[in-house]
N, C-alpha and C positions, 0 to 999 in steps of 0.2 A: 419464649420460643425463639430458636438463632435460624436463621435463616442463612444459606450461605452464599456467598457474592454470584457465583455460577448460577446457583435458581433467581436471581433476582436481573441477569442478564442472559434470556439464556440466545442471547444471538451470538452471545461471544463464550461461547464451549470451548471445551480443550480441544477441538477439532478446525476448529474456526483459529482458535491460536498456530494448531501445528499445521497448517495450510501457509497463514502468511509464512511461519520461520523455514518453510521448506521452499517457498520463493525467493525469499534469502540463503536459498544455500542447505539448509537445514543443521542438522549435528552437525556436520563437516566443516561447514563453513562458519558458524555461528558462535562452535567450540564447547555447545552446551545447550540441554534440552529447554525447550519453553512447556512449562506442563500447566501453567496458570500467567494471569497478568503482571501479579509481581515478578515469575522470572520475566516477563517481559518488558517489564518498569525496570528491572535491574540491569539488563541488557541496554536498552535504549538507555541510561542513565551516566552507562560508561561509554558507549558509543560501539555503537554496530561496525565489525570491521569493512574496512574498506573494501571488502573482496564480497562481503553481502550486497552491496549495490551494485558490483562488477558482475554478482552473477544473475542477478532479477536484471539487469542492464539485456545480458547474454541471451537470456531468452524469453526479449520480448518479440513478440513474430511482426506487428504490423509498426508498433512507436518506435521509432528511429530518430525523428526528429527532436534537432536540437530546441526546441522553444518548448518543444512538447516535457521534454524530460527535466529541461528548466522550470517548467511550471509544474509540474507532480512533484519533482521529489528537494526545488529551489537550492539547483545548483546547475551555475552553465556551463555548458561542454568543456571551454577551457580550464575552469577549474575541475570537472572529473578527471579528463585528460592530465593535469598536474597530479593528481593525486595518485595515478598509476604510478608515476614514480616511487611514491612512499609508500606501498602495500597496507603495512605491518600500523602503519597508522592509524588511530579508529575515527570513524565519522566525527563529528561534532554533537550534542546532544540536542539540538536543531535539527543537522540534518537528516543525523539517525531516527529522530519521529517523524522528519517528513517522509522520509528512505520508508519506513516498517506503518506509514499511514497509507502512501500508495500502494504497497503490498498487499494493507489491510484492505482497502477500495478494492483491487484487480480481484482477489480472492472474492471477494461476496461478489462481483459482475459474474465472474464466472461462474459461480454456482447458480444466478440467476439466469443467465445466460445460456449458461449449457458450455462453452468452452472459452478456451483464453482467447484463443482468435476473434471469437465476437465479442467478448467483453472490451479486449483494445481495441477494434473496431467504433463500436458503442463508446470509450470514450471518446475516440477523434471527430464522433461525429457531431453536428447539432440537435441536441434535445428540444423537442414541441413544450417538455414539461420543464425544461430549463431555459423558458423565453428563447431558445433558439440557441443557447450555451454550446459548445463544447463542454463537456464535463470535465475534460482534463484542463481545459482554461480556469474552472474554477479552484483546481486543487491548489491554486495560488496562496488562498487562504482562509482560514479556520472558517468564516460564515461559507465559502464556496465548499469548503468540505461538506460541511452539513447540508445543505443545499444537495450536495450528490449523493449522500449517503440516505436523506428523505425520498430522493429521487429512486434510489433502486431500494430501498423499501417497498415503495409504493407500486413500481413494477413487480417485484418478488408478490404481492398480494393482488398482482393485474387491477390494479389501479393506476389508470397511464395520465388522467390528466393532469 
């Protein structure tokens, strides 16, 4: 019996995929549909254009902050800020999975959450379940992912401690 990747995760649906690519921009911006993880392995592999992080940048309502946006998606202002000048240039395949890992986080807060506004809220804030974290401090790196993605697990099944 073959089992297919989608029943064996199914937190990560084709609905959960075309959420985060529509935080980046979606078709428009992306150049090309994500309908599974491989498009999305293939995409992040060559690097998410520069204007997918320009536009999940555009509309964040409460993260502004420079430290904040350095530690989600590990690139600091002055280098986004450079990189406006070269549009057409595509991310790096770093940044590009940190870029479409924070899209992947703000997407599941918000579905947990109920809207964008409280989910970036909810990261800026300190978590009781995250010794007192910010969540977005943790997205610094891969155990701090995990760490906030257990995290709103656990609240998504109202398990808060």
């Amino acid at each position: 019996m073959v089992i297919a990747a989608e029943n064996m995760a199914p937190d990560r649906g084709i609905g959960d995929l075309q959420k985060v690519a529509e935080l980046l921009g979606g078709t428009r911006v992306l150049s090309c549909r994500v309908t599974s993880a491989l498009d999305a392995h293939e995409l992040l592999l060559h690097g998410l254009p520069a204007s997918a992080l320009d536009y999940l940048v555009g509309r964040l309502v409460f993260i502004h902050k420079a430290e904040s946006l350095e530690k989600a998606v590990g690139m600091s202002v002055r280098t986004y800020q450079r990189r406006k000048d070269t549009p057409s240039k595509p991310l790096s395949r770093e940044q590009s999975g940190r870029t479409w890992k924070f899209a992947e986080i703000l997407a599941k807060a918000t579905d947990v959450l109920g809207s964008q506004a409280e989910a970036e809220q909810w990261l800026e804030r300190p978590a009781i379940g995250l010794d007192q974290r910010r969540p977005i401090d943790l997205l610094a790196t891969p155990a701090g992912i995990e760490l906030v993605e257990g995290y709103l697990e656990r609240l998504e099944y109202g398990v808060y401690a």
